[in-house]
N, C-alpha and C positions, 0 to 999 in steps of 0.2 A: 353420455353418462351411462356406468354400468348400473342394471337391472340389479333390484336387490337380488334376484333367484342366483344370479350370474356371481353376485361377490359371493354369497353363499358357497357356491359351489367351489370357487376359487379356494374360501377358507378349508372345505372338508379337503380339496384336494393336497393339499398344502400338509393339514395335519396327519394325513393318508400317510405322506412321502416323508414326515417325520417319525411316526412309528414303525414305516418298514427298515427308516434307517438303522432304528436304535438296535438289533441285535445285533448288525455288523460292528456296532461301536464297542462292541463288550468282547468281545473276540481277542486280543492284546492282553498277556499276562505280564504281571512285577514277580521281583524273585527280591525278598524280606527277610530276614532270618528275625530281625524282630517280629514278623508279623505271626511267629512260636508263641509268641505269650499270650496271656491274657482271652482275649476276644480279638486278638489280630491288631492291622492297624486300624485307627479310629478315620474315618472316612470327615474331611469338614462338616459342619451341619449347618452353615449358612449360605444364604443361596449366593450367583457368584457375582449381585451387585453390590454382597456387605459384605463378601471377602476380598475385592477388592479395595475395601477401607479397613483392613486385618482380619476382619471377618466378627465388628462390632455388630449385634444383634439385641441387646436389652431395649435398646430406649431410640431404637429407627424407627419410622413410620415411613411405607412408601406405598401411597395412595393407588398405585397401578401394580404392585408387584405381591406377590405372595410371599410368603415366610414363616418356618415352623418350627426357629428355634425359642420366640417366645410369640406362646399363641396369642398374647394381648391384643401385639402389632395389629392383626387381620381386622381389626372391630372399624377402623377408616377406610377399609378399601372402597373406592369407588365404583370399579368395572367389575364383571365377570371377565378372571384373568384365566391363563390358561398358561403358567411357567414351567419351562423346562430347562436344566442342567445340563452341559456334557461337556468332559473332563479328558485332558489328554495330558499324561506327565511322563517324565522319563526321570530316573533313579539310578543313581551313581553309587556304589557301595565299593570301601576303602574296609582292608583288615590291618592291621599291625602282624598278628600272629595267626596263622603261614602270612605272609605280606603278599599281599595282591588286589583288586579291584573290577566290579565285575559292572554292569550296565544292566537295564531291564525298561522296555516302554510299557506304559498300560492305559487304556481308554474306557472308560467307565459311563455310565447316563447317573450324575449327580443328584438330579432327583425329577419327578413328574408329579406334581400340583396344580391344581383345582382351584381360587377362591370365588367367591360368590359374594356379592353384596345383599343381603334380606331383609335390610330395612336404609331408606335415607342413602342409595347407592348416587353416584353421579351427582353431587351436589358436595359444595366443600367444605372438605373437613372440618375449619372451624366453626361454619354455620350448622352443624348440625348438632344437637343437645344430643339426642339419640341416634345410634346406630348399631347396626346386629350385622356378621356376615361368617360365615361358613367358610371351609377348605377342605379337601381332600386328596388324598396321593400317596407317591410312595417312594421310597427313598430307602441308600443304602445305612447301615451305622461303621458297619467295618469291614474289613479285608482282609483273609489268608491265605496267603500266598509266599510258598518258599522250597526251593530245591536244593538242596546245600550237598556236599561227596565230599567225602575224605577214604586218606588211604594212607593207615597204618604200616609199616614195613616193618618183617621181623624175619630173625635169621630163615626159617623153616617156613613160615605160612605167613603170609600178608594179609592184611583182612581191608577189604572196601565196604565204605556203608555209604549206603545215601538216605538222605533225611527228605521226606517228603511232606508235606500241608496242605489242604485246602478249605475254605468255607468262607465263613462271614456270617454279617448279623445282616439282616433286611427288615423293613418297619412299612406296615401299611398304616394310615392313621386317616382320624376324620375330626374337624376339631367347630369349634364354633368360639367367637367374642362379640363382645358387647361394652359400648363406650355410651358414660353417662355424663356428659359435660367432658371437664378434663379429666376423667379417670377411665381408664379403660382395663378391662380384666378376661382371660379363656383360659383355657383346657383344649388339648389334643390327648385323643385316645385309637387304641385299634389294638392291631394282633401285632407281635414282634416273634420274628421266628430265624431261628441260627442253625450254621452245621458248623462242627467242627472234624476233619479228616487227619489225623497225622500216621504216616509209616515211615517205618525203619528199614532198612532189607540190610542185609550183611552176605560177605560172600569171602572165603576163605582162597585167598591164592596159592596155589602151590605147581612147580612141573610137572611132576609124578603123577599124583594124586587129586581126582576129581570129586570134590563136594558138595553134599547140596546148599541152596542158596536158601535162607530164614528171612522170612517177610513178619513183621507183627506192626498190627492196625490197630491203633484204636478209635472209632468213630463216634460222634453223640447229636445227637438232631435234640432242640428245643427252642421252645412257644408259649407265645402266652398272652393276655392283654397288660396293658401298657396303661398309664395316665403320667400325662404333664401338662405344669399350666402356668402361666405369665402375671403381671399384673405391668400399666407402665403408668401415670401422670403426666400429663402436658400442661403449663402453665403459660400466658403469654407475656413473651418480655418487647421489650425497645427491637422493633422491625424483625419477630419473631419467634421462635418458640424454643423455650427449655425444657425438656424432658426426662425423667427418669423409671429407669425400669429393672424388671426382676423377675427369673424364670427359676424350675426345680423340677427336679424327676427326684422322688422317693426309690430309696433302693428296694428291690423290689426279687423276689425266688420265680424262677421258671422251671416249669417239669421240663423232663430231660430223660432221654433212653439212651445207651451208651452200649456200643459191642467193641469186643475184645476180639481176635484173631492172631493165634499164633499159626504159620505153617511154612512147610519148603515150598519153592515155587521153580520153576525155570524160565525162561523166555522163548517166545519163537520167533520166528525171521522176521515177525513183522514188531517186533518190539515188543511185545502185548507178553503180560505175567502169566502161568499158565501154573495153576496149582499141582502140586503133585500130592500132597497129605497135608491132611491139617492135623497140628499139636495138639492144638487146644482152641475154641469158638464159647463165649462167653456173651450170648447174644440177649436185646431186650431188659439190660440192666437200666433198672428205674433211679431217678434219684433228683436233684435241685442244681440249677445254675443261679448262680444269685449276681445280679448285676448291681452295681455301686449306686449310690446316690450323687448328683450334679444339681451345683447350683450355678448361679447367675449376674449380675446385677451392672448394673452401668449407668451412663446419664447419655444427652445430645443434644447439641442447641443448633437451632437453624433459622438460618435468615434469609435471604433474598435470593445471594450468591454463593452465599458459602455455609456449608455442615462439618462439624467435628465431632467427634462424640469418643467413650472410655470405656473397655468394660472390663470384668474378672470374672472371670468363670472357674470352681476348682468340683474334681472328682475324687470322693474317699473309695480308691480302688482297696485301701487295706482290706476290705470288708469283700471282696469277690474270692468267692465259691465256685471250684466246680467240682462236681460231687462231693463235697465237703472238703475238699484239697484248697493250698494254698498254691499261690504263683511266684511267680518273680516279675511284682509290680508294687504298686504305690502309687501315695495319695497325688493325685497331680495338677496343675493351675498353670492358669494361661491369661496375662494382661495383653490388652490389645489396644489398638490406639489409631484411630484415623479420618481423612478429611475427603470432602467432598466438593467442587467446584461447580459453580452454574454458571455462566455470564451472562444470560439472555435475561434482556429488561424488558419492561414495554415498551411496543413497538418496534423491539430490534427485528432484524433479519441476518441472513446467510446461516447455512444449516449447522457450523460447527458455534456458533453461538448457541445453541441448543443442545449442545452434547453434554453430558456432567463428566466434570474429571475427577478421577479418586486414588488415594494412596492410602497406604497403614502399613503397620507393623505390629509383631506381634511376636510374645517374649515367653516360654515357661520352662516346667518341669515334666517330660512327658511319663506315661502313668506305667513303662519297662521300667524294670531295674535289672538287669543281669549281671552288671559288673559293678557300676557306680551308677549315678545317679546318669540320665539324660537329656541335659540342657537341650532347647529346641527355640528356634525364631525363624520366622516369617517375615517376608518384604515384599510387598505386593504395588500392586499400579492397572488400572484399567478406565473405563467410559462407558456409560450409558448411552449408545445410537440409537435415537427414534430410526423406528422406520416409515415414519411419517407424520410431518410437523403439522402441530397444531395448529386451527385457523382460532379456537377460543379454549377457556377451560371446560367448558362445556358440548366440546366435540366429543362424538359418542366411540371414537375408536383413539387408542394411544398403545403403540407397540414398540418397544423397543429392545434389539441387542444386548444385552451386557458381555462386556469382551476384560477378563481378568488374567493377568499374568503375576505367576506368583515364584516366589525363590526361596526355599529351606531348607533348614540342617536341620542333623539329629544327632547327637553328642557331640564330644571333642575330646584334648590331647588324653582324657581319662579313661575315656572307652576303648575298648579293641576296634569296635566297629563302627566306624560312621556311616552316616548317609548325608547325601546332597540329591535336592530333587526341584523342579523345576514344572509349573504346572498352565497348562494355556487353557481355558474353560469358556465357553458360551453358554452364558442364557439366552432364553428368548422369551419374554413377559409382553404375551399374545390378549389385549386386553380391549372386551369390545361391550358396549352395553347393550347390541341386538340380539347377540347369540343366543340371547333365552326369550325373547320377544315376540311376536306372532305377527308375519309382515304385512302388512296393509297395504293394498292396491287401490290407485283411485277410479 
């Protein structure tokens, strides 16, 4: 038998060779022309054992795994877990007008979470009147990313642009809940901090005649702290539990500094923009991002072998700001719908009796408008893999895989542009009750 010092050591090494992995994973860019609007594309926000099941999140409870789309959930965890995301998709984009279709892979770290049980941990959930437990991490919200070229032709001068983007939203948070009987309620707070980058460049073609090339940037960095928070109910029914639940984020203004740059630039051999004069530099403009309000709510019943549960979630994007400007968005809603399989009874055996299987689906309005409105749905399918079977419920480690495969569109015959995109994601909910405990030798 291994030494505790020894599995210790195993565990740091382990988590060593996971975060040297993660900045290789982020390396792979998407090309989005949707991801021009707005704050980009919105990044899922469930971790990827409940997007698996659509990506329901009000009214799940999962005793080994972390969660922070409603901070309620966290108030039963059992272990000090230790969950992490990582996301691999590829994106297919179709135009009608110029017609053509373009491809793009991207590999992201979905999120890194913390929870912590701080009161009544490792004992089960329905026997405990009281429970308190904590989370921390960090996670992205959204994505910008987009390279787009075109090429005007005219008798004399032909003019090439390309349209450039980059940023996103990232969210560090720290949250706590607490479950009084069946009622369980938290809050998640921290700093939320975005860039947004967009350039234009234009460049006048002609035989003759050589002109300079106009580059204009506009860039805006904003931050700020953040709250949201959950409530769920669990009651018990005939061989298990009904629940229902309910999260919200208050829309909320963020400071924000924003520079302007007009100028010519040229290029040198190694690709690289190389200023020649600037027009005009409009730097250190102050002003307000204001992010929408999101709410939440759903139900889930669970029994022995089988979970299904519902949710709606909708965002009043009318209301977003940036420096006081409007966008080309809208308010938008997302139903979700999905189940959950266990077979293992007592006393069973062989390890895929122990695996959970899960599917969902999932239906809305996404919050672009650019042309027409943008229908969007989701089909997803995946498994919960321990990575090592239970001898009781009260075995002090339970780790398991989450392996999600998911399949989406984004508009249809009404838009110019669709997308279709295709996502394969591993968790891993690393959950041990020694990790904070002080080892005894006999």
């Amino acid at each position: 038998m291994q030494s505790a010092n020894t599995i210790m050591i195993l565990k740091h090494k382990f988590t060593c060779l996971l975060l040297a992995a993660l900045p290789l994973f982020c390396f792979a860019q998407e090309n989005s022309p949707y991801s021009r609007y707005g704050i980009g594309n919105i990044v899922p926000q469930g971790n990827i054992a409940n997007r698996a099941m659509g990506g329901i999140s009000a009214a799940i409870v999962d005793f080994t795994s972390a969660s922070s789309v409603n901070p309620a959930s966290m108030a039963t965890l059992l272990y000090t877990t230790v969950d992490i995301g990582l996301e691999y998709d590829g994106r297919t984009i179709r135009s009608k007008n110029p017609v053509g279709s373009y491809q793009s892979n991207n590999g992201i770290i979905s999120y890194l979470q913390v929870g912590i049980p701080l009161l009544n941990g490792n004992k089960k959930a329905f026997d405990n009147k009281v429970s308190w437990s904590m989370t921390f991490g960090l996670k992205p919200i959204s994505k910008i990313n987009y390279k787009i070229g075109s090429l005007t032709a005219n008798p004399i001068d032909s003019i090439s642009t390309l349209y450039e983007g980059n940023g996103g939203i990232n969210q560090g948070f720290i949250g706590t809940a607490v479950k009084i009987k069946g009622l369980s309620f938290g809050f998640n707070t921290g700093y939320l901090f975005g860039q947004k980058d967009y350039t234009t460049k234009l460049a006048l073609l002609n035989d003759s005649v050589s002109y300079q090339k106009a580059k204009y940037e506009t860039k805006s960095n904003f931050g700020g702290m953040f709250l949201n928070a959950g409530v769920q109910y669990a009651a018990k029914i005939k061989g298990g539990f009904f629940r229902l639940g309910a999260y919200g984020t208050l829309s909320k203004n963020y400071n924000a500094t924003k520079d302007e740059t007009r100028q010519t630039f040229n290029i040198d051999a190694s690709g690289a923009d190389i200023r020649i004069d600037s027009v005009s530099a409009i730097v250190g403009q102050k002003g307000k991002i204001q992010l929408p309000s999101t709410y939440g709510f759903g139900f889930a019943v669970e029994k022995e072998h089988v979970l299904f549960g519902a949710d709606f979630e909708t965002s009043q994007w009318q209301n977003y700001r940036y420096f006081g400007k409007e966008d080309l968005v809208k308010n938008s809603w997302t139903a979700k719908a999905g189940v959950q399989i266990y077979p293992a009874s007592v006393g069973a055996t062989g390890y895929f009796n122990f695996v959970k299987y899960r599917a969902g689906f999932a239906y809305g309005s996404d919050y672009i408008r650019v042309d027409n409105d943008l229908p969007v749905y989701t089909i997803s399918v995946g498994g919960a893999f321990p990575l090592k079977l239970r001898h009781n419920f009260y075995d002090y480690q339970y780790s398991t895989m989450n392996v999600t495969f998911e399949y989406g569109s984004r508009g249809n015959n009404n838009n110019n542009i669709t997308e279709n995109t295709y996502k394969v994601s591993l968790g891993f909910s690393l959950s041990d009750m020694n990790w904070f405990r002080r080892q005894k030798y006999q």
